[in-house]
C-alpha positions in Angstrom: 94.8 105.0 108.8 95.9 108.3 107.8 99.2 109.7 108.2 100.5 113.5 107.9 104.1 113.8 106.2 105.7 117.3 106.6 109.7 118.5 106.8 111.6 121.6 107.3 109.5 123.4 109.5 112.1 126.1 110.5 110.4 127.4 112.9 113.1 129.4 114.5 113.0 131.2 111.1 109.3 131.1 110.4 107.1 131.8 113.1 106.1 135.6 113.8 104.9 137.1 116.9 102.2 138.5 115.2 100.3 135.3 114.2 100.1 131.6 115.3 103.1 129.9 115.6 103.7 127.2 113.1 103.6 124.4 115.7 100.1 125.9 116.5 98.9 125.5 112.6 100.2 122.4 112.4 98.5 121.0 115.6 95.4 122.6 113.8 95.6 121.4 110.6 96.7 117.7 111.7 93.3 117.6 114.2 91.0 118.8 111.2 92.6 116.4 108.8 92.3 113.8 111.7 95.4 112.2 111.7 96.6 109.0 113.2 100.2 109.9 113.1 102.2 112.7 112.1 105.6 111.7 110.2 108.4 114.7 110.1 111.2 114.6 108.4 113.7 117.1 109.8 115.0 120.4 110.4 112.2 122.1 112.8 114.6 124.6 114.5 119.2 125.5 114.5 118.6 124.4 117.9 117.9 120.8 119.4 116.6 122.2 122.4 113.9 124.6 120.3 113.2 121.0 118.2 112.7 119.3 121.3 110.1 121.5 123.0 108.3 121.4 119.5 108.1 118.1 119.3 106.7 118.0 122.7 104.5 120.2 121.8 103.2 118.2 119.3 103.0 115.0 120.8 101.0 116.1 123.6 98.8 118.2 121.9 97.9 115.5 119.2 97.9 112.7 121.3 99.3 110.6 117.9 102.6 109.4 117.5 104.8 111.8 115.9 107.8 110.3 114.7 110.7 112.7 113.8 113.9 112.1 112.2 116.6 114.9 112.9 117.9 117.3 109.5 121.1 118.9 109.7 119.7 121.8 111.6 118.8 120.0 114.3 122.0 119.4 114.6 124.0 122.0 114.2 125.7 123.6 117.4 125.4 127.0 116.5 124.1 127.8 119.9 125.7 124.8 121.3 129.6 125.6 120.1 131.0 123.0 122.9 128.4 120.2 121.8 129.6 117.9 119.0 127.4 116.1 116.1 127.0 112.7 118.1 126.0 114.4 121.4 123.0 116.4 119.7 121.9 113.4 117.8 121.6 112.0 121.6 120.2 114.5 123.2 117.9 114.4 120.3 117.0 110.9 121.6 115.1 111.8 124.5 111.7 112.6 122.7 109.9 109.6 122.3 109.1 108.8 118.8 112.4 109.6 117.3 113.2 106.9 115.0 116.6 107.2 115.1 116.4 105.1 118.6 113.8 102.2 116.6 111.6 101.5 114.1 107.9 102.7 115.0 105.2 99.8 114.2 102.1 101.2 113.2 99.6 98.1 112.8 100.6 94.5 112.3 101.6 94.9 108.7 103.0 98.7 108.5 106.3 99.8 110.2 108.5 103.3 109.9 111.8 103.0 109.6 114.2 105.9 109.9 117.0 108.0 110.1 118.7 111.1 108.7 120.9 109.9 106.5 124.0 112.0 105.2 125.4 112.6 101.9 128.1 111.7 100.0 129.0 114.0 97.3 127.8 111.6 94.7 124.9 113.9 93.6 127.7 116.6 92.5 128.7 117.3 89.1 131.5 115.0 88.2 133.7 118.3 87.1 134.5 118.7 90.5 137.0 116.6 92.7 136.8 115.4 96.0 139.4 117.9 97.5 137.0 120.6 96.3 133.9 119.2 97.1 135.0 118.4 100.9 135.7 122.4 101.0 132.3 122.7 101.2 132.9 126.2 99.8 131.9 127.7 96.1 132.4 131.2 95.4 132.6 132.3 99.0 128.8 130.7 99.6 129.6 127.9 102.7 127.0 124.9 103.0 127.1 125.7 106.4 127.3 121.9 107.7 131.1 122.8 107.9 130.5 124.9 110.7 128.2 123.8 112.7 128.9 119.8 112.5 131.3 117.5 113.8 130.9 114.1 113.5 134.7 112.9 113.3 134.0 111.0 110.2 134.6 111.5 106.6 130.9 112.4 104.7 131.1 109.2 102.9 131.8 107.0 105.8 129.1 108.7 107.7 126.7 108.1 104.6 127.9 104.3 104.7 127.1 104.2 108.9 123.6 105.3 108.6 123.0 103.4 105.1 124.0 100.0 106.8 121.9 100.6 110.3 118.9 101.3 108.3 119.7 98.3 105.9 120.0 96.0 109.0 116.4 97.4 110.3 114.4 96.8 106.7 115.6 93.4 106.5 114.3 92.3 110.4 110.9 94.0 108.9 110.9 92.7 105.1 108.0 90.6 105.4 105.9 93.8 106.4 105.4 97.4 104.3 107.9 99.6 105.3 107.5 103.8 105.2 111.3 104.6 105.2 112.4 108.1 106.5 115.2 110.1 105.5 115.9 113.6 105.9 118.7 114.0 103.0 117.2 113.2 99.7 117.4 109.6 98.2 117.1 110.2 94.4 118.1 112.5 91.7 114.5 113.5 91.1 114.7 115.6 94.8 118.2 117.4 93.4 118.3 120.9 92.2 118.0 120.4 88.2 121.0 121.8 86.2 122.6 123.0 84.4 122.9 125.8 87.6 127.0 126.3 88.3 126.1 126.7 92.0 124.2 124.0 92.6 125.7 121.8 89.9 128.4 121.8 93.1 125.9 122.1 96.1 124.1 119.2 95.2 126.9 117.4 97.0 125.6 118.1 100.1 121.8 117.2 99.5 122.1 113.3 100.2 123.3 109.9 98.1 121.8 107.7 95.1 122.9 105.1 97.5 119.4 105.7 99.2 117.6 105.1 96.0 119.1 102.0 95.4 118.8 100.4 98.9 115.1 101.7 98.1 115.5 99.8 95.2 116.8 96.2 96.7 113.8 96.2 98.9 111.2 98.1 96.6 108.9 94.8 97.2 108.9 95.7 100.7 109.1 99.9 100.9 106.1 101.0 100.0 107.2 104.6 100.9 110.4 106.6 100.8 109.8 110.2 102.4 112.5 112.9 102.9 113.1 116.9 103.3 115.7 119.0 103.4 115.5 120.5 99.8 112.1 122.1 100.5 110.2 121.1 97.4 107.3 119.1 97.4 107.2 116.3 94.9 106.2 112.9 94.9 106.8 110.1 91.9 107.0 106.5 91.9 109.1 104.0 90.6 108.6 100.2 90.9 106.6 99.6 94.4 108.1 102.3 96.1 106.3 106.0 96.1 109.0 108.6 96.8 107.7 111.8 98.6 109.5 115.2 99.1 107.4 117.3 101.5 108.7 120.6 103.0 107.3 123.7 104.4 110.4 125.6 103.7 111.1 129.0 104.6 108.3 131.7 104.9 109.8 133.0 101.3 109.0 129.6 99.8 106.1 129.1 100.7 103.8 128.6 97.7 100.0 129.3 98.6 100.1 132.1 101.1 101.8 134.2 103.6 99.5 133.0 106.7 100.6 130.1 108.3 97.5 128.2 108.4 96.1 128.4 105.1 100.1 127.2 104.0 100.3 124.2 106.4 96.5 123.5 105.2 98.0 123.0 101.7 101.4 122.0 102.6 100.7 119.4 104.8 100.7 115.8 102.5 98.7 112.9 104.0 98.5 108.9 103.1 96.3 106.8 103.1 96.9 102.6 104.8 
């Protein structure tokens, strides 16, 4: 079984009208790899509608599960200002293979398990204090999560919330191998390296350590631990558990080549069951 892993498409940002869109390169690239599913982890689109329609998109072209778990910019209400957090993530619920709703069984002994996950500043420099983290402001540059989110929780408790429903659906599937989603990053490996004043305090806002170890507890069991949201793509391993960091990023990231194609072609990570 083979099985695409890709994040941060953007492709509100990325796509131009004067090529294919990214949706369309990645429906290529997954049927010439031949796929048998298609894992994303986040952020396709500022808009849940524009994510929706994408993922669509995808499904029916494909005809493979595509599982998605939302990133912050799915859920931001930028173009939705009367819509809070909760309601998006719902609305986001409607597409099939979202994983927030369940786990996804892939064969008898293979299951995804998923969610985006949140952060709790723990992945910030210690030099800073929680009043000054929960700003979400350094030197007039806004992570813009404090603008276009509304959960009605404090960032830690909302970290706790998803970290405790995901715990609760790896331990009804330990006795299988588990591919565990995230769209905020699980380990300091994923975390912009410092020293880097900016990001030494943006880091707070990339995920928790808390991931890694829940990873950790069940490393016997998750055999995989994929995420997005910082737009690298980097993959290690520790214990059982191979982490992977796969994003497509914005068109001014992108590594190999300005051409869509010929980026997904190299950006687009498969595994191998």
């Amino acid at each position: 079984m083979i099985i695409g892993v890709l994040a941060d498409l953007h492709i509100d940002m990325n796509d131009q009208a004067t090529e294919t869109s990214v949706i369309e390169a990645l429906v290529t690239i997954s049927k010439q790899k031949k796929l048998d599913a298609l894992i994303l982890a986040g952020d396709l689109a500022n808009d849940y509608q524009v994510s929706l329609h994408a993922l669509n998109q995808l499904k029916s072209s494909l005809n493979i599960p595509c599982l998605f778990v939302p990133g912050n910019h799915d859920l931001w209400n930028i173009h939705h200002p009367n819509m809070r957090t909760w309601d998006i993530y719902k609305c986001l619920e409607s597409y099939s293979d979202n994983l927030t709703k369940s786990p996804f069984s892939l064969s008898d002994n293979w299951v995804v398990i998923g969610d985006i996950g949140w952060y709790d500043y723990k992945f910030a420099d210690s030099s800073f204090s929680i009043n000054q983290l929960e700003e979400m402001t350094l030197n007039e540059r806004v992570w813009k999560d404090k603008h276009y989110t509304n959960w009605n929780m404090t960032y830690p408790e909302l970290q706790t919330l998803f970290q405790q429903k995901l715990e609760k659906q790896i331990k009804l599937h330990e006795s299988k191998n588990i591919i565990l989603v995230t769209h905020v990053v699980p380990h300091s490996n994923f975390i912009v390296p410092t020293p880097d004043h900016t990001w030494s305090y943006f880091n707070a806002f990339l995920g928790s350590p808390k991931y890694g170890e829940l990873i950790k507890k069940y490393s016997s069991s998750i055999k995989y631990a994929i995420s997005g949201h910082v737009h690298f793509r980097k993959t290690f391993k520790i214990d059982k558990t191979t982490y992977i960091n796969n994003s497509l990023g914005y068109r001014k990231q992108w590594i190999h080549s300005q051409h869509v194609k010929e980026e997904i072609q190299n950006a687009l990570l498969t595994i191998s069951l």
